[in-house]
C-alpha positions in Angstrom: 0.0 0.0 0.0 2.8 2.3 0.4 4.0 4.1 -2.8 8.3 4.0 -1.7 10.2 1.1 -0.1 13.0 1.5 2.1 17.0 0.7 1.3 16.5 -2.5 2.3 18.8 -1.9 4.7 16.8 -2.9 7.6 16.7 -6.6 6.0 20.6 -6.4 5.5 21.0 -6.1 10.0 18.5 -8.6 10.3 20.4 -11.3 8.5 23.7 -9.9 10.2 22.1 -10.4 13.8 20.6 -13.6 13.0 24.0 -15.0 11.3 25.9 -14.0 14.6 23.6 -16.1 16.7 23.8 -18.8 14.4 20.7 -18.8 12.6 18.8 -18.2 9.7 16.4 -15.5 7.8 14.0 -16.6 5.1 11.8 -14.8 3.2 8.2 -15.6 0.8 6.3 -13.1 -0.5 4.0 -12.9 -3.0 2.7 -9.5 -5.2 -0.4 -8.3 -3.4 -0.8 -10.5 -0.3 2.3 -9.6 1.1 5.6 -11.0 3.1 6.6 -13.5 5.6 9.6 -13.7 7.4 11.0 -16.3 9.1 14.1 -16.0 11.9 15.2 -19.4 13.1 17.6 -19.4 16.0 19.1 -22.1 18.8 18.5 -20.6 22.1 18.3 -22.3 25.5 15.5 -21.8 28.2 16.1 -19.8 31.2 14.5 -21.5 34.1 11.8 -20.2 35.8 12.7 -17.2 38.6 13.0 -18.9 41.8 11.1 -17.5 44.1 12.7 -18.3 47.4 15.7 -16.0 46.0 14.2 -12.5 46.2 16.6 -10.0 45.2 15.7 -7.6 47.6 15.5 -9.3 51.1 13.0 -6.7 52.3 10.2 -7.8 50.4 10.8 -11.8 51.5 7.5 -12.8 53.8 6.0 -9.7 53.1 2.4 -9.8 51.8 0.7 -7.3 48.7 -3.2 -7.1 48.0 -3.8 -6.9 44.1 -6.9 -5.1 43.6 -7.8 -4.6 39.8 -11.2 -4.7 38.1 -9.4 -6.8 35.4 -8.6 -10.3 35.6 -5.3 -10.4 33.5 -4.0 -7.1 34.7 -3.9 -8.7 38.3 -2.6 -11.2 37.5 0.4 -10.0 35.4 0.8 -7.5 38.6 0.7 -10.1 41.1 3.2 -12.4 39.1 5.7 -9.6 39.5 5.4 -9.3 43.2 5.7 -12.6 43.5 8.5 -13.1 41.4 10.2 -10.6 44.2 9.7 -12.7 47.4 6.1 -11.7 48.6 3.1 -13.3 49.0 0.2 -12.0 47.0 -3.9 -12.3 47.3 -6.0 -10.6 43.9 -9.3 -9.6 43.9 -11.6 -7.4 41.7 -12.8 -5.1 43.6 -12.4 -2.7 46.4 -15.3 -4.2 48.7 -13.3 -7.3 48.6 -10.4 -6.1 49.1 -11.4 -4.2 52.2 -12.9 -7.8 53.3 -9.5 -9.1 53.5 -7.7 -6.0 55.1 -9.9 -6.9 57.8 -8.9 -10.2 57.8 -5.5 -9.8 57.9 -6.0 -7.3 60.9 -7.4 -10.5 63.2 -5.3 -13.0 61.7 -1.5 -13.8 61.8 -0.8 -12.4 58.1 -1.3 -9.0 58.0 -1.0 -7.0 54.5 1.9 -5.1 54.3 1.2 -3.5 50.4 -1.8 -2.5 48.5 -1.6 -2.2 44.6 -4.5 -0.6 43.6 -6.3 0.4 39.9 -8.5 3.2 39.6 -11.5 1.7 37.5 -13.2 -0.4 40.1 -16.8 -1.0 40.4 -18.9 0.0 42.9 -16.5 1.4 46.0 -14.1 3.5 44.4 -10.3 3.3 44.7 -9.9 6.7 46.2 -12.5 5.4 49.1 -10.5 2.4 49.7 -7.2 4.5 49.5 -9.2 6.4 52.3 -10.3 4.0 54.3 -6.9 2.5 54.6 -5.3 5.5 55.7 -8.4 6.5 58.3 -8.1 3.2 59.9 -5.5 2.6 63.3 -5.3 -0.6 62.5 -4.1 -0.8 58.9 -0.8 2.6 59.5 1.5 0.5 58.0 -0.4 -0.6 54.9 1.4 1.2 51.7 -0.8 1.9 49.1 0.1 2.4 45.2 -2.2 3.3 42.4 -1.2 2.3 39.6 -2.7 4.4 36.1 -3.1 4.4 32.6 -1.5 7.8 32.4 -4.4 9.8 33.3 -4.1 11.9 36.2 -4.7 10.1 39.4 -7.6 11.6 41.0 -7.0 12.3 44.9 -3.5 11.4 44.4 -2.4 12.6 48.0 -4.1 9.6 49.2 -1.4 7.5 47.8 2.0 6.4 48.9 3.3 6.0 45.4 1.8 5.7 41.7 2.9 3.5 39.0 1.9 3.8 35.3 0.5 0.3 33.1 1.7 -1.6 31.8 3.4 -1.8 35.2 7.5 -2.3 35.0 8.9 -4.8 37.2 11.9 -2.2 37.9 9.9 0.6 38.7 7.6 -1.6 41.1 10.2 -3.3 42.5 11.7 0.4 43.5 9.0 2.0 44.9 7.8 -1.5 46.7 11.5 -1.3 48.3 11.2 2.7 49.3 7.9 1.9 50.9 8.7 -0.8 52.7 12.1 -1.0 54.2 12.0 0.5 57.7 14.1 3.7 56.7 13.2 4.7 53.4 9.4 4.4 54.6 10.2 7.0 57.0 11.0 9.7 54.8 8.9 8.9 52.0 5.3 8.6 54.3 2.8 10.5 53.2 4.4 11.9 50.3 3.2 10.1 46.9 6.2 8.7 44.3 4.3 9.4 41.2 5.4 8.0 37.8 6.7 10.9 35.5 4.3 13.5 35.8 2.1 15.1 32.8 3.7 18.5 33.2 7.2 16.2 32.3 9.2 18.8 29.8 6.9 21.9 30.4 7.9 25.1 31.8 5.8 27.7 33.9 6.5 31.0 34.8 4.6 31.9 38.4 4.1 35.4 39.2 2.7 35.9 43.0 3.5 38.2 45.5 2.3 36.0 48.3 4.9 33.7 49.3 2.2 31.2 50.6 0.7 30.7 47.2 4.4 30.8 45.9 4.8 28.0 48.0 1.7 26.0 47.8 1.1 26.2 44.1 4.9 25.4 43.2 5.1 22.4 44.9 1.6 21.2 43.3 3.0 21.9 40.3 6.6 20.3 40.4 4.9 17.0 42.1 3.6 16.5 38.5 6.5 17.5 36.9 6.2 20.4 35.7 9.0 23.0 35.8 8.1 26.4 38.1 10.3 29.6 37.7 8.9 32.3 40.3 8.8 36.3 40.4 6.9 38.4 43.2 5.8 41.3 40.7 4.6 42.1 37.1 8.0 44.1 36.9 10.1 42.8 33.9 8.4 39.7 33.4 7.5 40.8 29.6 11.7 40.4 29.3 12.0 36.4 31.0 9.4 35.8 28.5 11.7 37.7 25.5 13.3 34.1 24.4 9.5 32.2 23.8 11.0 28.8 26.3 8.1 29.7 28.7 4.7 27.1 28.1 2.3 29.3 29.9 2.2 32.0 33.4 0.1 32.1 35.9 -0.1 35.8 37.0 -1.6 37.3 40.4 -4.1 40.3 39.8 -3.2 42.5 42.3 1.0 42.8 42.8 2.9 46.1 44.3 5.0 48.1 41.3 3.4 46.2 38.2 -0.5 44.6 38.6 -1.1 41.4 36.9 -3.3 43.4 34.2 -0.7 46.1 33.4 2.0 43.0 33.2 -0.1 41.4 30.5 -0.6 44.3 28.7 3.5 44.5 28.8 3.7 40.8 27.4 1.3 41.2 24.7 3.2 44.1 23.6 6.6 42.7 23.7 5.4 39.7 21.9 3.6 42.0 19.2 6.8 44.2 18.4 9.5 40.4 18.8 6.6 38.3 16.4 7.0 35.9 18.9 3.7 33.3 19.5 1.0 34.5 22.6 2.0 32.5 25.6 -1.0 31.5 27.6 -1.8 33.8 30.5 -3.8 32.4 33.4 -5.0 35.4 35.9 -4.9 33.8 39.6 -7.5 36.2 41.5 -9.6 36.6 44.6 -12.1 38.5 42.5 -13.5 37.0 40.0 -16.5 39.0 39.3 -17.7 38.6 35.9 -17.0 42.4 34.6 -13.4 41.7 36.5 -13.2 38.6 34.3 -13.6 40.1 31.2 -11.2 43.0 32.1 -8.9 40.4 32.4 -9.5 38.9 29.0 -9.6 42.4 27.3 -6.4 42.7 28.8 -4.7 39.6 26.9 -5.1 37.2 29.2 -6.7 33.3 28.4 -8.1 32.3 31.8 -8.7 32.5 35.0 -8.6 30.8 38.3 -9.8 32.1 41.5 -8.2 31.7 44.9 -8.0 30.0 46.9 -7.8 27.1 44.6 -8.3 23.4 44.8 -5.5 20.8 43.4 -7.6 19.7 40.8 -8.6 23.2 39.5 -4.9 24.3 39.0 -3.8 21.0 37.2 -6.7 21.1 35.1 -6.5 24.8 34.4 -2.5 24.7 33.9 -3.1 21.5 31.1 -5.5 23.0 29.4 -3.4 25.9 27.9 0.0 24.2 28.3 -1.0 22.5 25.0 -1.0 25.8 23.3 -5.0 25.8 22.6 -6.3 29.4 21.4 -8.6 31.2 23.7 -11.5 30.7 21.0 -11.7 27.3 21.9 -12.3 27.2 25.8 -14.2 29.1 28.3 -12.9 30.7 31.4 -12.6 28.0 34.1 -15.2 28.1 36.1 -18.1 29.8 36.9 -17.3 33.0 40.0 -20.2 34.6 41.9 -21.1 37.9 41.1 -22.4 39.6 44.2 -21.8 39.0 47.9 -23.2 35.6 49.2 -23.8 34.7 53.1 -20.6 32.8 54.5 -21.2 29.1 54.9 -22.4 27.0 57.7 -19.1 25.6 57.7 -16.2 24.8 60.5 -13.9 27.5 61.2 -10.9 25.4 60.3 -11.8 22.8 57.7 -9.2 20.2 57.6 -9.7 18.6 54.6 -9.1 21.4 52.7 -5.7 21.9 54.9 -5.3 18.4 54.4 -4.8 18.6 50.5 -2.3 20.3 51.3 -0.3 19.1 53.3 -0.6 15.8 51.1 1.2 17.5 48.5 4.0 19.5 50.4 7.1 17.9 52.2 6.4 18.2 56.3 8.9 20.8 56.7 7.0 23.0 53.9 3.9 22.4 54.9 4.9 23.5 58.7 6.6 26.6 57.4 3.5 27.3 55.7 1.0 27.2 59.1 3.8 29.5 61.0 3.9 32.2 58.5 0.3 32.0 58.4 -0.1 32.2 62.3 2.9 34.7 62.1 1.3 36.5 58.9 -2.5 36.1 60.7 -2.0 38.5 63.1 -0.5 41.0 61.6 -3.3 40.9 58.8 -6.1 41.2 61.2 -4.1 44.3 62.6 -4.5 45.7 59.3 -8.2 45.1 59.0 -8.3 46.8 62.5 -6.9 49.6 61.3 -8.6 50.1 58.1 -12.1 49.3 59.9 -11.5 52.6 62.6 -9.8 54.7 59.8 -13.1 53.5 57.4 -10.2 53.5 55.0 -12.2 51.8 51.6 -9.0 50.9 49.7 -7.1 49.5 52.9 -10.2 47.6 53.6 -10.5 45.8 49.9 -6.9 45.8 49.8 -6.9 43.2 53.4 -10.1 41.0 52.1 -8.1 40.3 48.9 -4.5 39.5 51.1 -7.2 37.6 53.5 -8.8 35.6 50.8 -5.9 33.2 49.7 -3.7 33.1 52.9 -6.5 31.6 55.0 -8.1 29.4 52.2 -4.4 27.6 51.6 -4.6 26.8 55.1 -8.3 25.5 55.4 -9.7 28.5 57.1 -12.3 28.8 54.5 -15.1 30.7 57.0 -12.3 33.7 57.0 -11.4 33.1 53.5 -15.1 33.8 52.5 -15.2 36.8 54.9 -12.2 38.1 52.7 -14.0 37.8 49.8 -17.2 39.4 50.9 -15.1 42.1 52.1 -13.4 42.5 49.3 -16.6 42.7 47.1 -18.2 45.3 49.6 -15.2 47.4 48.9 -14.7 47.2 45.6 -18.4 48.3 45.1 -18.2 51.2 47.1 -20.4 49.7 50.0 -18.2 51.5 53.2 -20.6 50.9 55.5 -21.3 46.9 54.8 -17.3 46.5 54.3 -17.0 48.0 57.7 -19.6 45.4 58.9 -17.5 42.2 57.2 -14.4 43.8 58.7 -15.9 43.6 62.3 -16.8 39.6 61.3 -13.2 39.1 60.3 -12.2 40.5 63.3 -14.7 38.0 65.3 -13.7 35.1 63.1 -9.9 35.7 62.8 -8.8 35.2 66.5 -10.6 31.4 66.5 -9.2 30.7 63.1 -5.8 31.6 64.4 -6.5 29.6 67.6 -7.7 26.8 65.6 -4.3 26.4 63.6 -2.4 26.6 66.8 -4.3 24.2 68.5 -4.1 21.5 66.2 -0.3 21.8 64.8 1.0 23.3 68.4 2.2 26.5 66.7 3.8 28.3 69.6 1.9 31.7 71.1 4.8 33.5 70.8 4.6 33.7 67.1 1.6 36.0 67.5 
């Protein structure tokens, strides 16, 4: 069917190899059907792997869990566990798996390792990820999911991730780091992911908050991506000058140069160098709709509004990495347009703190709370201040520095009195700002209190 042939080289190496190994090539063909090739070549049988000679003594006598909606994945999976000195049960599905979790638990066997897939019926793999984490009785089961490639959803509920068709190698690795006594330590709790989908791209992260520096870096890197950071709009238009950059992610409201005067800058620069329009994602507490399309008038292709879920960033950061014009997507996400009551909700939420601490390393993750107990104070100073001064601009200008800084760190009832302050002031509204402010400064002190008490961050940092 094709209209050119090769040199016929490739034929030429094939009867080289097979002449070295003492063999021989033959050939039939026939016009119109096609050819057959046949390679005949002496070669004696390996014996089977022995089993009771594990190459990594750590694994001998332990015991893995196969769970896998499919019957010859499992299988293939558990053959290479067992090929490295443990014991392995399979079954389909997460309900049975948890089944015999719980029978390990009362018996003499317990399981040491969990390899997981992600399309199970009924009971998902994130719950039983969950579960085994939750429960007392199961803290030194590992979990790994292992993936197609897609993104693995809930990922921080994993001790490691491997990709399928699953590598004896890599598995063998990961199964060593998670279950010898001293890599275990330092890898708990932090997910070895396969190489990431941001592998090869590079992002250019323009915050002035060093908490959301912080936070969204390290959600990026964790899937490979590559983060470069500035704290203001100034100059950026010039690390963009050589075209290596796959997309920024620009704060809205920076000292010196604003996110929207910065994009103005880039488009410019690109306009006069005929270099390509890198994506522009705008990362903003206020995400208004007539702020949204000031945004886009200004050059920019999306939006994303803080504080931000995991999930939203990736999926906002993927789906302009790939270069696709702004005609063919929407703005992520849908941002309310007025001031809404705060939610019924705790004053620290820790499963939104939680996500995050899944996806920073423990000392990050503790620097983070202490600059925000440190930061805290100093911010509800501020409000203070503003509130007695009825300064508007000071007032908008502490919801929106509120917003983010308590959201990253699960505080989401001061979070969303940020944002209704900031709305307030940004319409004019003095009198109900001053009103929000007076609810920040009700809510802040038990939100600060909260963090304190449940990661012991000392008084004296207030």
């Amino acid at each position: 069917t094709r209209r050119f042939g090769g040199t016929g080289l490739g034929l030429a190496i094939c009867r080289d190899l097979t002449a070295l190994m003492g063999g021989t090539i033959d050939v039939v063909s026939r016009e119109g059907e096609g050819s057959v090739f046949t390679v005949e070549i002496g070669l004696e049988r390996v014996p089977d792997a022995a089993r009771t000679s594990p190459s990594m003594p750590v694994l001998a006598g332990r015991r893995a869990l196969v769970v896998d909606a499919v019957e010859v994945t499992r299988r293939m999976i558990a053959g290479q566990i067992e090929a490295l000195g443990m014991d392995c049960v399979e079954v389909g599905s997460a309900g049975e798996a948890l089944i015999i979790l719980e029978m390990s638990v009362a018996g003499e066997r317990p399981i040491d390792l969990v390899v997981s897939g992600l399309n199970l019926t009924g009971l998902s793999a994130a719950r039983l990820a969950r579960w085994v984490r939750l429960d007392p009785d199961l803290a030194g089961v590992r979990v790994i999911a292992a993936t197609c490639g897609a993104p693995v959803p809930d990922e921080e509920l994993y001790d490691g991730v491997v990709s399928k068709p699953v590598r004896r190698r890599e598995l063998a690795e990961l199964m060593h780091r998670l279950l010898d006594p001293e890599a275990a330590a330092a890898h708990r709790g932090n997910p070895v992911p396969a190489e990431g989908p941001g592998h090869g791209r590079r992002l250019l992260l323009v915050e002035d908050n060093a908490t959301n520096r912080t936070v969204a870096t390290v959600m990026l890197e964790r899937q490979g991506y590559t983060v470069e950071t500035a704290e203001t709009g100034e100059g950026v238009e010039l690390r963009l000058a050589d075209g290596s950059f796959d997309a920024v992610l620009m704060d809205i409201q920076m000292p010196v140069v604003d996110g929207i005067e910065a994009t103005r800058r880039i488009r410019a620069a690109e306009a006069a160098a005929c270099l390509p329009p890198v994506p522009i994602v705008a990362l903003t507490a206020n995400a208004m709709a007539g702020m949204r399309e000031e945004y886009l008038a200004a050059g920019m292709n999306d939006y994303l509004a803080k504080p931000f879920q995991v999930d939203d960033l990736l999926a906002v950061v993927a789906k302009w990495c790939g270069g696709r014009p702004a005609a063919d997507a929407a703005p992520s996400g849908p941002a309310p347009s007025r001031p809404t009551p705060a939610p019924a909700v705790p004053v620290l939420d820790e499963t939104a703190l939680d996500q995050v601490a899944a996806v920073l390393p423990v000392e990050k993750f503790e620097d983070l709370v202490q600059s925000f107990v440190t930061a805290g104070v100093a911010q509800l100073d501020e409000v203070r201040a503003a509130r007695t001064a009825r300064d508007i601009d000071r007032l908008r200008r502490s919801g929106h520095d509120i917003i983010s800084t308590a959201g990253n760190c699960g505080l989401m009832q001061l979070s969303d009195a940020g944002r209704r302050l900031q709305v307030a002031a940004r319409a004019g509204d003095l009198d109900q700002a001053v009103e929000v402010a007076g609810e920040i400064l009700d809510v802040g002190p038990a939100a600060i209190e909260a963090i304190r008490s449940r990661f012991g961050s000392p008084r004296s940092a207030a």
